[in-house]
Every structure is written in C-alpha cells, then in structure tokens.
C-alpha positions as CSV (number, residue, x, y, z in Angstrom):
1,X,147.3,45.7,57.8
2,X,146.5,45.5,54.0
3,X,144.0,47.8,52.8
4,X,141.7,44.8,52.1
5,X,140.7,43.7,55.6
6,X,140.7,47.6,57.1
7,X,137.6,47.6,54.5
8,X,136.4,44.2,55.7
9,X,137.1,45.4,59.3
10,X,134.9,48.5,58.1
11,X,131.9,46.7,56.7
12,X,132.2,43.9,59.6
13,X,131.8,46.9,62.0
14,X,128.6,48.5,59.7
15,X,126.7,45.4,59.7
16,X,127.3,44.5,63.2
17,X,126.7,47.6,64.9
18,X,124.6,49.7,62.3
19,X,122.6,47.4,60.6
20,X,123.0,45.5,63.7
21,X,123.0,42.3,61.6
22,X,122.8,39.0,64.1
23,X,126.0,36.4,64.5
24,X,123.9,34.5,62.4
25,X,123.2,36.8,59.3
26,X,127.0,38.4,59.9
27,X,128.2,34.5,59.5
28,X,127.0,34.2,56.5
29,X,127.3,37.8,55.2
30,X,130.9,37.3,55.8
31,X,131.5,33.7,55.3
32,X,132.7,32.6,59.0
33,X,131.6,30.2,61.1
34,X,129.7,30.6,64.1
35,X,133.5,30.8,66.1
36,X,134.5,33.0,63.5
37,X,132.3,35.4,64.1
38,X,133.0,35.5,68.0
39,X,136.7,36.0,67.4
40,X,136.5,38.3,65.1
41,X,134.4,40.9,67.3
42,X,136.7,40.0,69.8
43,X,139.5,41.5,67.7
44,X,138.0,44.2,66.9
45,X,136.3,44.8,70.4
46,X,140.9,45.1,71.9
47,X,141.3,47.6,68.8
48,X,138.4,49.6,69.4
49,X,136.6,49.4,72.9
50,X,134.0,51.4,72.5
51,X,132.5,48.3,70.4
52,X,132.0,46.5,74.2
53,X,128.6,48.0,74.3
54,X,125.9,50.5,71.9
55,X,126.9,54.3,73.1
56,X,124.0,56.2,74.3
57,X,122.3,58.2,72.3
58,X,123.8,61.3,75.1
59,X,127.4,60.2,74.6
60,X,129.6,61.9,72.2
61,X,131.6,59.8,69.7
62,X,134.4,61.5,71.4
63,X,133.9,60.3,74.6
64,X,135.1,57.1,75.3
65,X,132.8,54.2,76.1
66,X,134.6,51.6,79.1
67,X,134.8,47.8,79.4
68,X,132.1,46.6,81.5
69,X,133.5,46.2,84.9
70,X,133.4,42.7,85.7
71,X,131.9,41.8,89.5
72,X,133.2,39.4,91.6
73,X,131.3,36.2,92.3
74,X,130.8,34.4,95.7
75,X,133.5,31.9,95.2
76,X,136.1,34.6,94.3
77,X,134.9,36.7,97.3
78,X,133.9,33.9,100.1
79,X,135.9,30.3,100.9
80,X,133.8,27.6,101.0
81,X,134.1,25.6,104.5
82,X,132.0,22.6,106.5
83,X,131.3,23.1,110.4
84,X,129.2,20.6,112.0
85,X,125.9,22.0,114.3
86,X,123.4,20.2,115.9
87,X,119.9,19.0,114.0
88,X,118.2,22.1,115.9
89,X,120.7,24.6,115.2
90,X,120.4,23.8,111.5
91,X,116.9,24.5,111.6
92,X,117.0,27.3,113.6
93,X,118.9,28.8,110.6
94,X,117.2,28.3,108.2
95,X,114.3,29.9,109.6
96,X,115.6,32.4,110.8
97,X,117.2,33.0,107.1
98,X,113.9,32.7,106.1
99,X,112.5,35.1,108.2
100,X,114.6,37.3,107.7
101,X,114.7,36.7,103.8
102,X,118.6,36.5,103.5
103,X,120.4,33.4,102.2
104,X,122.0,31.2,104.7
105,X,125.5,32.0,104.3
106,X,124.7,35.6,104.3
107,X,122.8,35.3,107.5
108,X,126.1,33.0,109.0
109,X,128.6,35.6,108.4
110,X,126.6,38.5,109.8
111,X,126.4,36.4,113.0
112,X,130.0,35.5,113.1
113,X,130.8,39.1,112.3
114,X,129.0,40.7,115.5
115,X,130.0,37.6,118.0
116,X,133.7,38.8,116.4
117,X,133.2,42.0,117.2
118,X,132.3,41.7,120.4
119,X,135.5,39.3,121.1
C-alpha cells in the first residue's frame, strides 16, 4: 500500500475514533461521500477488528476486541406455517397469550412441545 493512504488510513482512523468526528464531519474532512465514508470504515473495520466497537476503558490494547456476534432472528430460527382453528379456539389464544404475557407463537409452540412430549 503506498505510504500515502497508510497516513490517510491513520488520520481516517484519528478522527473517527479519537476525535470521534461524525460520518458527516469525516465526509467532508476527507472528501467522500456519504457511501464513501461507510466503505471506507468497512475496510478498515476487516484490517483491523478491534475498530467494530470503542474498547473499554479496562481492556488492554493488547487484548483483542471481537465482532459482535450476530443473533438469529425469528425467521432464520422458526418456519412460518397456516393451520386453520375454530373462531373460539383463536380467541382462546389470544387470551390466554395475553394472560400469560407471551406472544402467540411463543405460547403455540410451548403447547405443541408438551402435547409432543407426551406422544
């Protein structure tokens, strides 16, 4: 990498993370556009990752900082899928989830789980 953009890398990094410029004041510090400046943290971010997040004041500059474990959502964990039930049974449901202040779904699979159990 020329010696020219390890400085710019440098400064980027100063501003951003020291001075803790915004994307807004770094865009125009640096002359990039609003994408620019996205893409170039992300960059930087795969050479370096302790720039994911601010290390604790605790944490030694040795110690490495990790990548934010990403969690899974309900669609990646749960299928969505339509059964039909009587007007009372819906109702009964949903007050029940109510009552027991858990979401619908939630409250569905816990019932299908026991009757599955016992099966």
């Amino acid at each position: 990498m020329p010696e020219e953009n390890k400085e710019r890398n440098k400064l980027f990094i100063k501003s951003w993370k020291e001075e803790e410029l915004s994307n807004r004041e770094l865009q125009e510090k640096f002359n990039l556009s609003p994408g620019g400046v996205k893409s170039f943290k992300t960059r930087l971010r795969k050479k370096d990752p302790s720039l994911y997040i601010k290390p604790l004041a605790g944490k030694l500059a040795n110690q490495q900082v990790s990548k934010p474990e990403k969690k899974a959502t309900s669609k990646e964990l749960y299928e969505t899928v339509t059964y039909y039930i009587t007007k009372e049974q819906k109702q009964r449901v949903k007050l029940l989830a109510l009552e027991q202040d858990k979401e619908i779904s939630q409250l569905i699979r816990e019932v299908l789980s026991e009757y599955f159990n016992r099966h």
